[in-house]
Each structure stands twice: as C-alpha cells, then as structure tokens.
C-alpha positions as CSV (number, residue, x, y, z in Angstrom):
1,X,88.7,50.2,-17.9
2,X,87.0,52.8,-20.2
3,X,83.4,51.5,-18.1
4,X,85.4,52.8,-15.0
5,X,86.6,55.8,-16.6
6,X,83.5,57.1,-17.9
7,X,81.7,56.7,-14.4
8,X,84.9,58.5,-13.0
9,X,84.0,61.5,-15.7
10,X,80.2,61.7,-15.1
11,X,79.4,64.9,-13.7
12,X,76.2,63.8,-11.3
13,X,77.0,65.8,-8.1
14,X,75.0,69.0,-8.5
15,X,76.2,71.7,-6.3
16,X,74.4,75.2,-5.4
17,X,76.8,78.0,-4.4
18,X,75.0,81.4,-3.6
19,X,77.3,85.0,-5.3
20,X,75.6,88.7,-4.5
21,X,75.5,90.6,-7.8
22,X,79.2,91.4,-7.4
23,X,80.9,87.9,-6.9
24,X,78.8,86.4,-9.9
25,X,80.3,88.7,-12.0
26,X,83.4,88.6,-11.0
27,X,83.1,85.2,-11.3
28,X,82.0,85.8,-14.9
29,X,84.5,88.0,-15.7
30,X,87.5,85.5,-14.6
31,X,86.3,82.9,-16.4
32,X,85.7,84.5,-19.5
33,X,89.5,86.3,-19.5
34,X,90.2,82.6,-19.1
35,X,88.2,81.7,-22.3
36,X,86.2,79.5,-20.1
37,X,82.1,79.1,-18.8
38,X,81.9,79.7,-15.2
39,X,81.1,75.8,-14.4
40,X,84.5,75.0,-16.3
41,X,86.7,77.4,-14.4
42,X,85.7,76.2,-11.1
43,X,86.3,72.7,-12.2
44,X,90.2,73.5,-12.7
45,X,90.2,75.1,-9.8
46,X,88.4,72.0,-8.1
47,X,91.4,69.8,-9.6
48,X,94.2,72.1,-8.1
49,X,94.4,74.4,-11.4
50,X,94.7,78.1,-11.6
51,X,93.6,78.9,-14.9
52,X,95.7,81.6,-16.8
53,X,94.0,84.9,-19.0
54,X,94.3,84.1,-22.8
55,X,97.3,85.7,-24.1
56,X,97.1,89.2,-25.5
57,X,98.5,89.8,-29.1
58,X,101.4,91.3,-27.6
59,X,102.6,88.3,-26.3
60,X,101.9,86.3,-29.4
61,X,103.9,89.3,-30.9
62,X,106.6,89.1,-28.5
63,X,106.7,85.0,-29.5
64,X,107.3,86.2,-33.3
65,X,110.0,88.3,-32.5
66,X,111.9,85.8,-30.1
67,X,111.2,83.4,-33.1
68,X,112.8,85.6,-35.9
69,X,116.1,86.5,-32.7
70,X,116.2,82.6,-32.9
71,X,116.9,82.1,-37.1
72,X,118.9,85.2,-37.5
73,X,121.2,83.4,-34.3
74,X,120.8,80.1,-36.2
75,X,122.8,81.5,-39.1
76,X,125.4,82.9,-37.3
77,X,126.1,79.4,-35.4
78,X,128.7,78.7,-38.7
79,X,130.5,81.6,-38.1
80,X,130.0,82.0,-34.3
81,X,129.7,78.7,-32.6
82,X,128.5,80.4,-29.4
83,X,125.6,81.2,-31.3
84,X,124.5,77.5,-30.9
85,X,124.5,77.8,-27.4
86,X,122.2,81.3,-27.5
87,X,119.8,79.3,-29.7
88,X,118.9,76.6,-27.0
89,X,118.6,79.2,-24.5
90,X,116.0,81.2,-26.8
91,X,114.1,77.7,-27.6
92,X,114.1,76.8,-23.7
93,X,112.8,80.3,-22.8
94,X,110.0,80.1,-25.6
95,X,108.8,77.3,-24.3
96,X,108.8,78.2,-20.6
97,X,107.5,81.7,-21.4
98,X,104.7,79.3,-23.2
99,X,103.9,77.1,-20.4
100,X,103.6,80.1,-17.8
101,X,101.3,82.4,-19.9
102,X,99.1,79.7,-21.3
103,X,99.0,76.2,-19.0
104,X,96.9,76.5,-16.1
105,X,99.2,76.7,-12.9
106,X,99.2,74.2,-10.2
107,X,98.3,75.2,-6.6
108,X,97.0,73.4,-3.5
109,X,95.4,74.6,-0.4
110,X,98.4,74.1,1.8
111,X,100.3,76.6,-0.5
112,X,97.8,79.2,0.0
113,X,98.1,79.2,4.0
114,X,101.5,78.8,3.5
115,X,101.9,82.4,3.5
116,X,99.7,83.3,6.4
117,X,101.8,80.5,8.6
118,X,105.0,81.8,7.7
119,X,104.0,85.5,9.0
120,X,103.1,83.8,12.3
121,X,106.5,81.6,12.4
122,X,107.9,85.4,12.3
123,X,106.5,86.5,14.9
124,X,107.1,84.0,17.1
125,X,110.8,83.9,16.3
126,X,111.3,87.3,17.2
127,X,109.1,86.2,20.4
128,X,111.2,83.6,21.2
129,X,114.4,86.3,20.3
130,X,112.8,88.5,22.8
131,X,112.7,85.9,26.0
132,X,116.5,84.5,25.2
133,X,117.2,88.1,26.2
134,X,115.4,88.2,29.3
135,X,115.6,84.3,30.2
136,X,118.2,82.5,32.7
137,X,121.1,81.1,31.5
138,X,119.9,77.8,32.2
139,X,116.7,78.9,29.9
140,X,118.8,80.2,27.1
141,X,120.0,76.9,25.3
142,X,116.2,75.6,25.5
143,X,115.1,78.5,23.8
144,X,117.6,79.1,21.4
145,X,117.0,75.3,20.2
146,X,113.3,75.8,20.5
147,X,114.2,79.7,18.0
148,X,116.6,77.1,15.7
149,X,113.3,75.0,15.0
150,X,111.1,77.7,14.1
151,X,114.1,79.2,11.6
152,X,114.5,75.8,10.3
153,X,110.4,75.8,9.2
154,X,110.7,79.6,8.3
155,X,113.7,78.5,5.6
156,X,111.7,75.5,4.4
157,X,108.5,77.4,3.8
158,X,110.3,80.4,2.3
159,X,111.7,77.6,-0.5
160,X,108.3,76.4,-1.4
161,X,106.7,79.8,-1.9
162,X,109.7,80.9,-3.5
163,X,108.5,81.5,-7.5
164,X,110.6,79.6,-9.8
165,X,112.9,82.5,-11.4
166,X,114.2,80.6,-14.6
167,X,112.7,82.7,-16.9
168,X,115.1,85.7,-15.3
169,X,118.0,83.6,-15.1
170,X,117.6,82.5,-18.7
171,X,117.2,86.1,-19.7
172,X,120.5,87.1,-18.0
173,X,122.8,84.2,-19.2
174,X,121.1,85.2,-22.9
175,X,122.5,88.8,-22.3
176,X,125.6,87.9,-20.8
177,X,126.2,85.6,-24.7
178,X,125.0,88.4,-26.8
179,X,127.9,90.8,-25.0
180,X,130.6,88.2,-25.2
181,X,129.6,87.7,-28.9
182,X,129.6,91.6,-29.1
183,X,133.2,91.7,-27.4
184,X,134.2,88.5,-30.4
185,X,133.2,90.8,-33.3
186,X,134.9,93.9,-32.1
187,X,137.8,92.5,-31.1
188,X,138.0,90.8,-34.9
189,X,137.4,93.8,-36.4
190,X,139.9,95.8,-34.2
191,X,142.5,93.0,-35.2
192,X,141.5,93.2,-39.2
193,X,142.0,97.0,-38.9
194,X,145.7,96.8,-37.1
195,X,146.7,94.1,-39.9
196,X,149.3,95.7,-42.6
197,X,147.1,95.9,-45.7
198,X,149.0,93.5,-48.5
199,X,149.5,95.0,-51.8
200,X,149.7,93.6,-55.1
201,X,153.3,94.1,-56.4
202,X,152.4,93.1,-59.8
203,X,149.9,95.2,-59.9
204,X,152.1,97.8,-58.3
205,X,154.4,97.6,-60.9
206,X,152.5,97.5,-64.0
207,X,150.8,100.6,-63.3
208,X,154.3,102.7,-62.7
C-alpha cells in the first residue's frame, strides 16, 4: 500500500508551459499572495483547488475580537441563557469565516463554463418566448414545453453557482439575539425602576 502510494506521489511528468513577461509574473505574484512556489500553486489548481491569499492581520485581528465577543457572551449565559445560543453561533461563524479565508476552495471545470452556458440558456428562453408569440396555436404547447425545459436547466444551474450565504445568514440571526437580549435587559430594568422601593421601618423609626 505505502509502495503504491509513493509511486502515486512521484512527480516524473515534466511539463513545459510557455508565459510572456506579463503572465510569468502574474503567475509569480498569485502564488506568492498564496505563500506558495509557482510549481505548488498550479498543482492545487491541477487537483481542483483554488488556493486563497494568506490572511492579512486584519483578519487575524478581526478573529481576536470575535474571540474576546465570544467569553464576554460566555459569562452572561448564567444570567442570560440566550447567551448560550449566541455563543454557538459566534463559534460556527469563526470557524466558517476560517475555512473561507484560509482552505483552498474547491472548483471544477464544469463550474467555470457554468456561467457562460447559463447566459446562452437566457437567450434562448427569451428566443423561444419570442416564437410562442408569433407561432400557431398548434405550435404553442410544443414550444412552451420545449421554454419549460430550458427554465428547468436555468433554475438548476442558477443553484449550483449560487455562493453559499451562511456566513450572512449567521451574521443576521447573531444580530437579531443581540437586540432581543437588548429588548431583555431594558425591559428588566424598566420593571426594577416602576417597582415601589421597600423601606426599612425599623430603620425608619429609629432615626425619628
């Protein structure tokens, strides 16, 4: 099995790839924002991998201050229960802010034409919108099945190009805790300051 693997591993397959002046150091450039040599960044994108810039120290910055949101939440959770629940949702956020700024992203080549093929499905829908205005009755129904098909790939493409959004949905639903903790606190404190204040009578009466 490792005998297998290492043959697997050995790099033996030299390959020339001609670059003018200005693609070479492009090429450079990438793959050194990547923290990478230029062999090793066209090897991840070989396997299907998009390799990300290194993180500026802003975003390592930004991690801190999540981090320090995250304890000061953490002590509130004995008081404020919902606090618990804002916690995972900071942890779960970290860690997909994490895996989007610093893991090399996925792609594949059918992705990358994906785009291109869904602006021709366009235009041939409204093609096909065009002739069910001119066409026969008889035509119509063949044509508006033929425009249902094409609407049909247009919706299934649009969902695989469609860039996951969790990060914004997290982000909103962290918000939306913070307020209705907000709204818990002030209403407490509204209801502490309507409260009769209770007096001492004892007191009261031994300083008459």
């Amino acid at each position: 099995m490792s005998r297998e693997k290492s043959e697997k591993d050995v790099r033996n397959v030299p390959i020339t790839v001609r670059l003018n002046e200005e693609e070479h150091e492009k090429l450079k450039q990438c793959a050194a924002a990547c923290g990478l040599s230029a062999a090793e960044f066209m090897r991840q994108l070989c396997k299907g991998n998009a390799p990300q810039p290194q993180p500026k120290t802003e975003f390592w910055e930004l991690l801190n201050k999540l981090y320090e949101v995250h304890d000061a939440f953490k002590k509130c959770v004995p008081y404020y229960p919902t606090a618990d629940e804002i916690c995972k949702e900071i942890e779960d956020f970290i860690l997909e802010l994490q895996q989007k700024t610093t893991l090399p992203q996925q792609f594949n080549a059918e992705e990358l034409m994906t785009g291109g093929e869904m602006n021709k499905l366009i235009a041939y829908r409204q093609h096909l919108r065009n002739k069910v205005r001119r066409a026969l009755p008889a035509e119509k129904e063949t044509l508006r099945a033929e425009k249902q098909g094409v609407t049909e790939r247009i919706t299934e493409l649009r969902k695989r190009l469609k860039y996951a959004d969790g990060i914004e949905k997290r982000s909103a639903h962290i918000d939306n805790c913070l307020d209705q903790i907000h709204d818990t606190i002030e209403n407490q404190r509204s209801n502490r300051q309507k409260q009769p204040v209770k007096t001492d009578r004892r007191r009261e009466e031994s300083l008459r």
